[in-house]
Steps between C-alpha positions, in 0.01 A plus 500: 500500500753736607685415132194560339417822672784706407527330140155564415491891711801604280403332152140625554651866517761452251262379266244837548849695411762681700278834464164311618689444799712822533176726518348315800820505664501909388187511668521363796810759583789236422830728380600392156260305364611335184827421717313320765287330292785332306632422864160372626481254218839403445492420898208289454589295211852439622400410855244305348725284282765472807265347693376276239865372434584491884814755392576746741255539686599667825665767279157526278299496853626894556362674240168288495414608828629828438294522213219344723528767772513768237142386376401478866522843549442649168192370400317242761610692814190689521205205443595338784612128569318284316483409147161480459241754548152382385315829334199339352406200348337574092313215316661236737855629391681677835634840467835535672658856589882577566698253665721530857812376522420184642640271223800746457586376857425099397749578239753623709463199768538284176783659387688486850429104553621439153826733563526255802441199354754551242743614748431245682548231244806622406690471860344161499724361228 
């Protein structure tokens, strides 16, 4: 899952082009837009391929969970913890509104046990 996440996060925004991307980040206040948003999905595709391969992952773990905390308090800071927030439900079809940062922080546990794990495994052999 936590492979998948970042792969399909970065492709997904990759694919919508670099200036899709840039002018949300311009919007929300982030300094240098187009920069960040090549950094953003760089970040995610990288880290996502890392930990697909098992290849270095404590080193990868940094800037996924500095990317992580970034999000955190750029964008889901302000709707609270959780990640769902029920608005209304439409011809049986739920309506969701903003997410928390609730799974930001499941991704960050993830990250951490697999950094461990890894670790781990290596003083093992």
């Amino acid at each position: 899952m936590l492979v998948y996440g970042f792969l399909e996060h970065g492709l997904a925004k990759g694919s919508k082009g670099l200036d899709a991307f840039a002018g949300i980040l311009q919007a929300t206040g982030v300094p240098l837009p187009h920069f960040m948003a090549l950094v953003t999905i760089a970040t995610e595709v990288v880290v996502g391929v890392a930990f697909l391969v098992g290849a270095f992952v404590p080193l990868v773990s940094i800037p996924a969970i500095i990317l992580l905390g970034v999000a955190i308090f750029t964008v889901h800071l302000p709707y609270g913890f959780s990640s769902i927030k029920l608005l209304s439900v439409n011809n049986g079809r739920a309506q969701f509104g903003p997410p928390g940062y609730e799974c930001d922080l499941l991704y960050i546990a993830c990250i951490v046990a697999l950094a461990f794990a890894w670790s781990n495994s290596l003083v093992r052999r």
